[in-house]
C-alpha positions in Angstrom: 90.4 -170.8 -108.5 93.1 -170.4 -106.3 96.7 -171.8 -107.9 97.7 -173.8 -104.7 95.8 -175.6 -101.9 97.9 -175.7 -98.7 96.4 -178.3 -96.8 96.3 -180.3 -93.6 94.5 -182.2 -91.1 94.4 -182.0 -86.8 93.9 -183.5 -84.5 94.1 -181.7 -81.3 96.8 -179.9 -82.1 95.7 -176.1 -82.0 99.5 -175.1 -81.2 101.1 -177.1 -84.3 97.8 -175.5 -86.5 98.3 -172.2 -85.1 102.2 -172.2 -85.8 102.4 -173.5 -88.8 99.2 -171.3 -90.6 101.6 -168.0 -89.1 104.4 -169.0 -90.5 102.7 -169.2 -94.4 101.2 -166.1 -93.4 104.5 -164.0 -92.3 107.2 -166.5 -94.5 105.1 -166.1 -97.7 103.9 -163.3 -98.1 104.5 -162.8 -101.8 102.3 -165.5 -103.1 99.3 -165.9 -100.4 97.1 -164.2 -102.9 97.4 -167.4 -105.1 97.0 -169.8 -102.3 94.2 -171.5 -100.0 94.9 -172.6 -96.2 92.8 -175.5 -95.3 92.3 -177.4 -92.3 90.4 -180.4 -91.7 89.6 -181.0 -88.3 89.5 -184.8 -87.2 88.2 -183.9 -83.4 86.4 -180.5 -84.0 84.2 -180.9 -80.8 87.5 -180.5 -78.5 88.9 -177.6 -76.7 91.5 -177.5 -79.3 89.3 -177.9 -82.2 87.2 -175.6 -81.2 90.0 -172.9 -81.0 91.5 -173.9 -84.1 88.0 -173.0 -85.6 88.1 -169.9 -84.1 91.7 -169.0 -85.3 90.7 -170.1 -89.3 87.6 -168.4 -89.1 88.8 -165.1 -87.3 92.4 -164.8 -88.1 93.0 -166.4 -91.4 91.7 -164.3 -94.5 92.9 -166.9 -97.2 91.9 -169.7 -94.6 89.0 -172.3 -94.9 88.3 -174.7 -91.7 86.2 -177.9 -92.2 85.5 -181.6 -90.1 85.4 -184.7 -90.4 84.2 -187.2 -87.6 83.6 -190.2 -89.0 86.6 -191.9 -87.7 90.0 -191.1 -86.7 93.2 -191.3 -88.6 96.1 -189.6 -89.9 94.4 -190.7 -93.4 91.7 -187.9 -92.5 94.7 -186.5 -95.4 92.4 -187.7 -97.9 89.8 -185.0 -97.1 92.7 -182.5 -97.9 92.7 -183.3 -101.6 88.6 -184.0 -101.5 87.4 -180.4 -100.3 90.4 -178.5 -101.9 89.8 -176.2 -103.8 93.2 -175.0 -105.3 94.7 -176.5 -108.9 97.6 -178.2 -107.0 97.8 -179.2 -103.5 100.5 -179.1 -100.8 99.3 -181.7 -98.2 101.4 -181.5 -94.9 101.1 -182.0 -91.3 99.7 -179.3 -88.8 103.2 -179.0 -87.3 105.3 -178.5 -90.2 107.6 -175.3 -91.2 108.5 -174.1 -94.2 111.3 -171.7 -95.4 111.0 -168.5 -96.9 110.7 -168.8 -100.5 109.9 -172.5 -100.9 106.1 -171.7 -101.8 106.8 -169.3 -104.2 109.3 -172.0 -106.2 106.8 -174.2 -106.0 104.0 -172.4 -108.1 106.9 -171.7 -110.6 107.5 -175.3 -110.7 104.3 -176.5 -111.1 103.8 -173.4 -113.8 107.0 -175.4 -115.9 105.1 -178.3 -115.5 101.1 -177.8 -115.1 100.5 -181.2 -116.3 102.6 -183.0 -113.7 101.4 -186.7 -112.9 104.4 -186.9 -110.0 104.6 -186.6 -106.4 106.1 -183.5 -105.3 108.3 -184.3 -101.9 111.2 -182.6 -100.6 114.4 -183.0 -98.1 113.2 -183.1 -94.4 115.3 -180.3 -92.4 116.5 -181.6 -89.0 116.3 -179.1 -86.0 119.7 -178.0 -86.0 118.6 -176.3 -89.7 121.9 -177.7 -91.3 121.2 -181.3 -91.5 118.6 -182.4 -94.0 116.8 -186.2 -95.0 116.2 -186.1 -99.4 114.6 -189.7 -99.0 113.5 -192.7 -96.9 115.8 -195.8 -97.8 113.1 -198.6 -98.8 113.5 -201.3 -95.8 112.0 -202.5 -92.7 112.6 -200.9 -89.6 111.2 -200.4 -86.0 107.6 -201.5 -87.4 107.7 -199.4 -90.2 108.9 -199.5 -93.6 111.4 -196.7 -94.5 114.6 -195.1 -93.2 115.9 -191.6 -93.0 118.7 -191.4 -96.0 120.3 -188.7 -97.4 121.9 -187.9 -101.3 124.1 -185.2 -100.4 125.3 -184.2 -103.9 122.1 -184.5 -105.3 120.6 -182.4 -102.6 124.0 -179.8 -103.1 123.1 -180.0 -107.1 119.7 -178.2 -106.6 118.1 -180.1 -108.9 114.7 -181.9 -108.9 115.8 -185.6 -108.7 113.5 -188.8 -108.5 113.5 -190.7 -105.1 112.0 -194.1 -103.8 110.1 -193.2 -101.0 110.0 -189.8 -98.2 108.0 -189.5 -94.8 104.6 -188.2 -95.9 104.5 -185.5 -93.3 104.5 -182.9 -96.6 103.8 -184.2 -100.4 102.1 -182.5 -103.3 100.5 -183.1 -106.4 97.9 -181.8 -109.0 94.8 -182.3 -107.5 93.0 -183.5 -110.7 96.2 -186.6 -110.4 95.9 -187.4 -106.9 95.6 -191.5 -106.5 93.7 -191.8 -103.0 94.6 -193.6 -100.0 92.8 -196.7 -99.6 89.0 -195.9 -98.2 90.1 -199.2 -96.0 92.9 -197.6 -94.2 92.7 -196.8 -90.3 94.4 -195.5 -87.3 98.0 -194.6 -87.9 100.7 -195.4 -90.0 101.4 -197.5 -93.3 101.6 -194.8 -95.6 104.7 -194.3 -97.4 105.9 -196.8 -99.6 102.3 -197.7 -100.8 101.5 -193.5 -102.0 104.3 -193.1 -104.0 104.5 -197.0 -105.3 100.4 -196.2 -106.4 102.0 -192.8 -108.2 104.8 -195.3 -110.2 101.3 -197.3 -110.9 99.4 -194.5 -111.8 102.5 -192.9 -114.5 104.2 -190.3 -111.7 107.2 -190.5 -110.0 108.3 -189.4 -106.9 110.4 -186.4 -107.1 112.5 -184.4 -105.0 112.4 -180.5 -105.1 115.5 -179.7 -103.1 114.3 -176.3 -102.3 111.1 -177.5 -100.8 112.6 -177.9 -97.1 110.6 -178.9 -94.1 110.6 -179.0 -90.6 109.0 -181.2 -88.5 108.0 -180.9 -85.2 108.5 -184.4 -83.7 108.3 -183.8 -80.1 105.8 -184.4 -77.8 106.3 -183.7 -74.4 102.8 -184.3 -73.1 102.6 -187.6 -75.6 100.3 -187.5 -78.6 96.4 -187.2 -78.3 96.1 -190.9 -79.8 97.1 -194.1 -79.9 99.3 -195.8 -82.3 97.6 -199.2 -82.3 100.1 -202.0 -84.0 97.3 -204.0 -85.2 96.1 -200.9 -87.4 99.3 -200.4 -88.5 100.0 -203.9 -89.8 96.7 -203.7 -91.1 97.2 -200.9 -93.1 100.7 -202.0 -94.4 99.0 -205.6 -96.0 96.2 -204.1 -97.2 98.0 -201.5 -99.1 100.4 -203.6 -100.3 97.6 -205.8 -101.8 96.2 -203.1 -103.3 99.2 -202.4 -105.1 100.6 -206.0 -106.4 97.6 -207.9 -106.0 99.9 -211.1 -105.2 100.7 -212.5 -101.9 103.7 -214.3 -103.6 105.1 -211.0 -104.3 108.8 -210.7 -102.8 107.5 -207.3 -101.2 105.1 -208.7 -99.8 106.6 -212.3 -98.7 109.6 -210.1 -96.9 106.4 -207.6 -95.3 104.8 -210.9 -93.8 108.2 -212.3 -92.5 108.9 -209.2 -91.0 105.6 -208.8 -88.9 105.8 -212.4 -88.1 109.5 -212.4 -86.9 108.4 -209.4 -85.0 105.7 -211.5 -82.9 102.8 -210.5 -84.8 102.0 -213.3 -87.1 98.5 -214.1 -85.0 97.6 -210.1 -86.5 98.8 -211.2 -90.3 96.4 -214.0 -90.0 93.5 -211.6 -88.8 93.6 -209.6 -91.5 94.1 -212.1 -94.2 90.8 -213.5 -92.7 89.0 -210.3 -92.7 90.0 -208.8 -95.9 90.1 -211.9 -97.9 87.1 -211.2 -100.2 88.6 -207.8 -100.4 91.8 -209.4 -101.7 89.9 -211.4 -104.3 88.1 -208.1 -106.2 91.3 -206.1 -106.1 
């Protein structure tokens, strides 16, 4: 068994895949004997899919490539933890680098603490490489629940520190602890918040390794290869939150349900109510 599982899922994205497998491969040299490079592909019949398959199977020694078609979603994550095959997992997205070194603390860190319940994240480095986000700030914004916020000292101090919430484009965990996304969830969008709220629920926390920097790619010049629907979104965000509190006089999720509705949406919050109702009731 490999000691770490580096995971993450495409979708036509052969260029973020390609980039981001190279750079565990030159950056980390030291430790690749201990770790596995998965990919799940979500569109595996594509021109990019098909050369991402090419590229895991052909160039990546420590790689394994596998699909899944059923439907599409940035929650195709869930396959990550499901076919891997390492003791802990690193789930990130298919564009994301990491610095030299970060790997390596991170098998040390989960060798200090093998039995781990808590979700690994760390600070999100901005391009310029000198600004960095330790946390998402727990509110609603721009249709989504979560701001960039950043605890300078803490971050300075080095040490691992608990946080409320982080962008999921990278988290980690023991696989044999991972909660699972809701088998409900669709499309794109709704995830933070609701993963690291079902670790609190589960006996983990959400910690903050200060040496495990990421960058993201967030650009997009030719647009992403999917649409952001908002129905899915909201969708995702109520049933989540059900999930969690089981209550829909909880103040989390009275403010959620304001929010969509001052927003314009309430004619969605009523669709899903209606839809997932019985759902509701067994949860």
């Amino acid at each position: 068994m490999k000691k770490l599982t580096v995971g993450m899922a495409t979708y036509d994205d052969f260029d973020g895949v390609f980039f981001s497998v190279q750079a565990l491969k030159m950056y980390h040299p030291e430790v690749m004997d201990q770790v596995e490079i998965l990919v799940v592909d979500n569109n595996p019949d594509s021109p990019s899919g098909k050369a991402v398959k090419k590229f895991m199977e052909n160039s990546v020694p420590n790689g394994r490539y596998t699909t899944f078609k059923q439907y599409k979603s940035n929650f195709v994550k869930e396959r990550v933890f499901v076919e891997a095959e390492g003791e802990f997992v690193l789930c990130m997205d298919c564009h994301v680098l990491l610095p030299p070194g970060a790997l390596k603390k991170l098998i040390s860190y989960y060798e200090l603490f093998p039995n781990s319940r808590d979700l690994i994240q760390g600070p999100m480095m901005h391009d310029n490489l000198t600004d960095f986000s330790t946390h998402f700030k727990p509110r609603w914004r721009g249709m989504m629940y979560g701001t960039w916020d950043t605890d300078q000292e803490l971050l300075e101090r080095s040490d691992p520190f608990e946080i409320p919430m982080q962008g999921c484009g990278l988290f980690s965990c023991k696989k044999e602890y991972w909660v699972g996304f809701n088998p409900n969830f669709r499309g794109f969008g709704g995830e933070e918040w609701y993963l690291q709220e079902k670790f609190r629920k589960f006996g983990g926390r959400n910690i903050c390794l200060p040496f495990l920097k990421w960058n993201h790619r967030f650009g997009r010049p030719a647009g992403p290869p999917f649409k952001v629907v908002i129905e899915d979104k909201i969708r995702n965000y109520i049933i989540g939150w059900m999930e969690l509190y089981n209550d829909v006089s909880h103040p989390g999720i009275q403010e959620m349900l304001h929010y969509f509705t001052e927003e314009g949406h309430g004619e969605i919050v009523d669709k899903v109510f209606r839809e997932n109702f019985d759902s509701f009731q067994n949860w």
